[in-house]
Residue frames as a rotation matrix with the C-alpha (Angstrom) as fourth column:
UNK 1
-0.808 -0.583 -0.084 18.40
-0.080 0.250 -0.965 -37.54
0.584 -0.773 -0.249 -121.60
UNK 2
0.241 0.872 -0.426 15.99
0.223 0.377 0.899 -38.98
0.944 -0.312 -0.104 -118.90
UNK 3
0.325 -0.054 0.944 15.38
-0.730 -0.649 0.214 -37.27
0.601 -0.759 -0.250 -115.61
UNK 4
-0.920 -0.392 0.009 17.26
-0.261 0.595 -0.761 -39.84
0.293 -0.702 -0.649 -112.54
UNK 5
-0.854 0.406 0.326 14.19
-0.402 -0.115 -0.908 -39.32
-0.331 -0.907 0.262 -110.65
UNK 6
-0.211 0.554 -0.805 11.70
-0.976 -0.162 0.145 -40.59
-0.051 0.816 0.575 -113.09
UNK 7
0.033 -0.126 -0.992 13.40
-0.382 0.915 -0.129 -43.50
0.923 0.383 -0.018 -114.04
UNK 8
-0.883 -0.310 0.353 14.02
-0.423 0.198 -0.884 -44.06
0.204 -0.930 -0.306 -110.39
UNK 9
-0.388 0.920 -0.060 10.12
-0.512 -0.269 -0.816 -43.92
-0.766 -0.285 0.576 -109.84
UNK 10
0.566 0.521 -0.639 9.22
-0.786 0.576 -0.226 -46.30
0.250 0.630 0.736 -112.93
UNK 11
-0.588 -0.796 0.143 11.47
-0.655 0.365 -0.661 -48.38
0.474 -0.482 -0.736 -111.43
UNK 12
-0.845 0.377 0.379 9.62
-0.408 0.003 -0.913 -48.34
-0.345 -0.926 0.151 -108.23
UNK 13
0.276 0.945 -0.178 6.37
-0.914 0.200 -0.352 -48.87
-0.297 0.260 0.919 -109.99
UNK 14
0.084 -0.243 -0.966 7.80
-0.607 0.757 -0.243 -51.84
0.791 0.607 -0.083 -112.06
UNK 15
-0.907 -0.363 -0.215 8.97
-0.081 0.649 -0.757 -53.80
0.414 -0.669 -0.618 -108.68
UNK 16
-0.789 0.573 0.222 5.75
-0.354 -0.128 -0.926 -53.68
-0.503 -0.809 0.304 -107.43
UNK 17
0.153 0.759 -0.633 4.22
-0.978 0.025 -0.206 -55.14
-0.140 0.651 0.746 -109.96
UNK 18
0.216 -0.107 0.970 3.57
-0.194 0.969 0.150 -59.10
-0.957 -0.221 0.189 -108.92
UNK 19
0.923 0.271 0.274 3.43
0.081 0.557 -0.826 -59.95
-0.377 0.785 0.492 -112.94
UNK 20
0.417 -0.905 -0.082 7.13
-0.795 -0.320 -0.515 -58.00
0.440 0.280 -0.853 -113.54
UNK 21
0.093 -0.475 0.875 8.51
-0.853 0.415 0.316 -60.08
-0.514 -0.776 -0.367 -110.03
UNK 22
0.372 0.111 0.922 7.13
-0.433 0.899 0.066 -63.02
-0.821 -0.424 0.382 -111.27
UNK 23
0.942 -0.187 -0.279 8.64
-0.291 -0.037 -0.956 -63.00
0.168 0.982 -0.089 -114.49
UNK 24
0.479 -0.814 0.328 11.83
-0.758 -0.573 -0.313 -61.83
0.443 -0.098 -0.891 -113.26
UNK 25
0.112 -0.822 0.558 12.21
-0.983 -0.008 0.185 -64.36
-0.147 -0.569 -0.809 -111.08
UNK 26
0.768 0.017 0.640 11.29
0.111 0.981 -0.160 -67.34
-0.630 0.194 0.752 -112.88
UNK 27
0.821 -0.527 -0.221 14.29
-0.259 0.002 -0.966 -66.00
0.510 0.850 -0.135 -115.33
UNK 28
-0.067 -0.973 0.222 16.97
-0.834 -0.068 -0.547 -65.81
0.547 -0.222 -0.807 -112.63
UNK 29
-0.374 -0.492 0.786 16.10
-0.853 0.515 -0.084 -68.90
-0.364 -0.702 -0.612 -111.12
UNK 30
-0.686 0.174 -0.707 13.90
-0.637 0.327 0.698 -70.99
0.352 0.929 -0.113 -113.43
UNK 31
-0.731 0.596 -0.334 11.32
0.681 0.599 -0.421 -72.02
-0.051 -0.535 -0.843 -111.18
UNK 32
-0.205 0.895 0.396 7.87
0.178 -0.364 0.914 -71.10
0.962 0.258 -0.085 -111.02
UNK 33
0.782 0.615 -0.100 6.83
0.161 -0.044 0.986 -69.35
0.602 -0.787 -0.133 -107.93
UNK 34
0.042 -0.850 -0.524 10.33
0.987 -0.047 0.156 -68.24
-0.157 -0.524 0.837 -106.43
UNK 35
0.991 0.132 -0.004 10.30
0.127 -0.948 0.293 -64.74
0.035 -0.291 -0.956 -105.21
UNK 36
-0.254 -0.955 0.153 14.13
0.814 -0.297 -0.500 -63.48
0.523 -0.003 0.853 -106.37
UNK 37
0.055 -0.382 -0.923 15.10
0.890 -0.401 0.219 -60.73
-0.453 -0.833 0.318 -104.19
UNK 38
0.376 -0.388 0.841 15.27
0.833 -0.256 -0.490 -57.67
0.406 0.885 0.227 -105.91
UNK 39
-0.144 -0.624 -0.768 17.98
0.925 -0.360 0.119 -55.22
-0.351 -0.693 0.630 -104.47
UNK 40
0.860 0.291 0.420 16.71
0.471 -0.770 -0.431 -51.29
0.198 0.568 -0.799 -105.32
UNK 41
-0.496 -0.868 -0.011 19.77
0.863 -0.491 -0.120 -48.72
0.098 -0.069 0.993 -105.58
UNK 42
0.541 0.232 -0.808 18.97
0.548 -0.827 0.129 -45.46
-0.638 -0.512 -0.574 -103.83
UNK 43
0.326 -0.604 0.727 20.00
0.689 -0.375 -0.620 -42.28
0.648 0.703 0.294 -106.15
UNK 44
0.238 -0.602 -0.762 22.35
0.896 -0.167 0.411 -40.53
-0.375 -0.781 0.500 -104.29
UNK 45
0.440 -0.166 0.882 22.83
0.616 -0.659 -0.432 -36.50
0.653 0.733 -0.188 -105.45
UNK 46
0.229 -0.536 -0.812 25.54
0.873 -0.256 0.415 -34.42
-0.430 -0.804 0.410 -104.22
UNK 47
0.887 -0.160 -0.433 26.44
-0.278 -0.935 -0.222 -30.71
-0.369 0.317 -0.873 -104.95
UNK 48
0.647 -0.762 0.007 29.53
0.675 0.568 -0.471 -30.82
0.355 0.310 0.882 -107.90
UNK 49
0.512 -0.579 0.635 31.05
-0.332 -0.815 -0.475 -28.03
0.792 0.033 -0.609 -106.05
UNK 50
-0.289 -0.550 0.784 31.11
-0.887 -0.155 -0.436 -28.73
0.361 -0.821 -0.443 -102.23
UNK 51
-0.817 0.034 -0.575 29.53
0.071 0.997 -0.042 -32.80
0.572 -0.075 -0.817 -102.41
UNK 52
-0.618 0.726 0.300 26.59
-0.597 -0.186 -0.781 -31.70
-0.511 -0.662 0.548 -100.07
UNK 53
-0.713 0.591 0.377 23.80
0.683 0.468 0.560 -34.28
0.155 0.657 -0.738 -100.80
UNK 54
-0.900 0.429 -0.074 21.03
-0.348 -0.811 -0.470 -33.23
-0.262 -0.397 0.879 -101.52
UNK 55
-0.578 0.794 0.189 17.47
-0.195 0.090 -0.977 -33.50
-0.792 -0.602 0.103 -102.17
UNK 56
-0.560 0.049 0.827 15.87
0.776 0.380 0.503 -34.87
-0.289 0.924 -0.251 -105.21
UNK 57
0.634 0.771 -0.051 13.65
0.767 -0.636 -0.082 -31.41
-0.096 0.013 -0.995 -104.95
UNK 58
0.140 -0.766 -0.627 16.59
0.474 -0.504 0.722 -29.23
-0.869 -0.398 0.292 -104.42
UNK 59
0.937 -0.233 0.261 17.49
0.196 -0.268 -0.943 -26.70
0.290 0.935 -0.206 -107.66
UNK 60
0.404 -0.855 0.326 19.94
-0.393 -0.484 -0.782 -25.23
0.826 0.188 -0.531 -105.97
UNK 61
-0.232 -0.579 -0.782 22.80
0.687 0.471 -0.553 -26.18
0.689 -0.665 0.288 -102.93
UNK 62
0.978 0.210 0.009 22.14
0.096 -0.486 0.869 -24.80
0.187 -0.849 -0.495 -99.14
UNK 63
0.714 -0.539 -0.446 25.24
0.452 -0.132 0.882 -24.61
-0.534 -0.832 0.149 -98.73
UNK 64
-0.793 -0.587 0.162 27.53
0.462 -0.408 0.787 -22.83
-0.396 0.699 0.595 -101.97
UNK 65
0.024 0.247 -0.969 24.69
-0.539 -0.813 -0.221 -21.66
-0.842 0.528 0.113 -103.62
UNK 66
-0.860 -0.468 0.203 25.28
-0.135 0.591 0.795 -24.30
-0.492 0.656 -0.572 -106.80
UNK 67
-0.081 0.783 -0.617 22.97
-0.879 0.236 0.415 -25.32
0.470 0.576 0.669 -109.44
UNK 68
-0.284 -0.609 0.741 22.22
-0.701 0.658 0.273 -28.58
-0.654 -0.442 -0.614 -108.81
UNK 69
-0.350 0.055 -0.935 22.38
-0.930 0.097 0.354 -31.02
0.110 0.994 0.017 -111.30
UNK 70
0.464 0.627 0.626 20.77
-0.710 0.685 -0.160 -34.49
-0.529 -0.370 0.763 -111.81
UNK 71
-0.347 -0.817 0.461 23.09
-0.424 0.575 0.700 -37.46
-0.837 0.047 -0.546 -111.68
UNK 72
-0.084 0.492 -0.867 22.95
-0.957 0.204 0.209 -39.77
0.279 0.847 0.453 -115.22
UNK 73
0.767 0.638 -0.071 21.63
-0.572 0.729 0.375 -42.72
0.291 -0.247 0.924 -115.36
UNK 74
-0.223 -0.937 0.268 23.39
-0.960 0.258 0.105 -45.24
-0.167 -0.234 -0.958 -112.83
Protein backbone atom coordinates (compact mmCIF):
# COMPACT_ATOMS: atom_id res chain seq x y z
CA UNK A 1 0.00 0.00 0.00
CA UNK A 2 1.27 3.57 -0.92
CA UNK A 3 1.16 6.45 1.50
CA UNK A 4 -1.91 9.23 -0.05
CA UNK A 5 0.53 11.84 0.65
CA UNK A 6 3.39 10.64 -1.38
CA UNK A 7 1.61 9.84 -4.29
CA UNK A 8 -0.12 13.13 -3.87
CA UNK A 9 3.42 14.85 -3.92
CA UNK A 10 4.79 12.78 -7.06
CA UNK A 11 1.90 13.89 -8.51
CA UNK A 12 2.73 17.43 -7.83
CA UNK A 13 6.23 16.95 -9.05
CA UNK A 14 5.02 15.21 -12.31
CA UNK A 15 2.63 18.37 -13.26
CA UNK A 16 5.32 20.53 -13.11
CA UNK A 17 7.28 18.98 -15.27
CA UNK A 18 6.97 20.98 -18.89
CA UNK A 19 8.13 17.49 -20.73
CA UNK A 20 5.11 15.35 -18.68
CA UNK A 21 2.47 18.59 -19.70
CA UNK A 22 3.67 18.50 -22.96
CA UNK A 23 3.18 15.04 -23.61
CA UNK A 24 -0.01 14.92 -21.91
CA UNK A 25 -1.39 17.35 -23.78
CA UNK A 26 -0.47 16.61 -27.18
CA UNK A 27 -2.39 13.10 -26.24
CA UNK A 28 -5.67 14.71 -25.16
CA UNK A 29 -5.77 17.03 -27.84
CA UNK A 30 -3.35 16.04 -30.62
CA UNK A 31 -1.72 19.16 -31.27
CA UNK A 32 1.63 20.20 -30.62
CA UNK A 33 2.00 23.02 -28.26
CA UNK A 34 -1.57 23.06 -26.52
CA UNK A 35 -1.34 23.46 -22.84
CA UNK A 36 -4.44 20.91 -21.60
CA UNK A 37 -5.55 22.04 -18.32
CA UNK A 38 -4.73 19.74 -15.78
CA UNK A 39 -7.32 19.70 -12.83
CA UNK A 40 -5.26 18.49 -9.35
CA UNK A 41 -7.67 16.73 -6.68
CA UNK A 42 -6.92 17.92 -3.17
CA UNK A 43 -6.72 14.78 -0.59
CA UNK A 44 -9.20 15.38 1.75
CA UNK A 45 -8.69 13.30 5.39
CA UNK A 46 -11.28 13.14 7.94
CA UNK A 47 -11.34 11.40 11.41
CA UNK A 48 -13.42 7.71 10.83
CA UNK A 49 -14.95 8.35 14.11
CA UNK A 50 -16.22 12.01 14.39
CA UNK A 51 -15.32 13.21 10.28
CA UNK A 52 -13.04 16.08 11.69
CA UNK A 53 -10.60 16.83 8.78
CA UNK A 54 -7.61 16.82 9.38
CA UNK A 55 -4.10 17.40 8.66
CA UNK A 56 -1.93 15.40 6.44
CA UNK A 57 0.64 15.61 9.66
CA UNK A 58 -1.96 14.70 12.14
CA UNK A 59 -1.47 10.89 13.85
CA UNK A 60 -4.05 11.37 15.90
CA UNK A 61 -7.77 13.47 15.98
CA UNK A 62 -8.03 16.89 18.20
CA UNK A 63 -11.05 16.25 18.74
CA UNK A 64 -11.99 12.15 19.85
CA UNK A 65 -8.65 11.28 20.33
CA UNK A 66 -8.70 8.71 17.04
CA UNK A 67 -5.92 7.21 15.20
CA UNK A 68 -5.90 8.73 12.15
CA UNK A 69 -5.71 6.88 9.20
CA UNK A 70 -4.59 7.66 5.58
CA UNK A 71 -7.28 7.66 2.94
CA UNK A 72 -6.50 4.92 -0.18
CA UNK A 73 -5.67 5.84 -3.18
CA UNK A 74 -8.45 8.15 -4.82
Amino acid sequence: MTDANYMQQRMAELQRNDAVQDIFSKIVSGKSGYKAPIVKKEIIIRCKSCMTQLEPFHKFCFECGTKAEKPAEQ
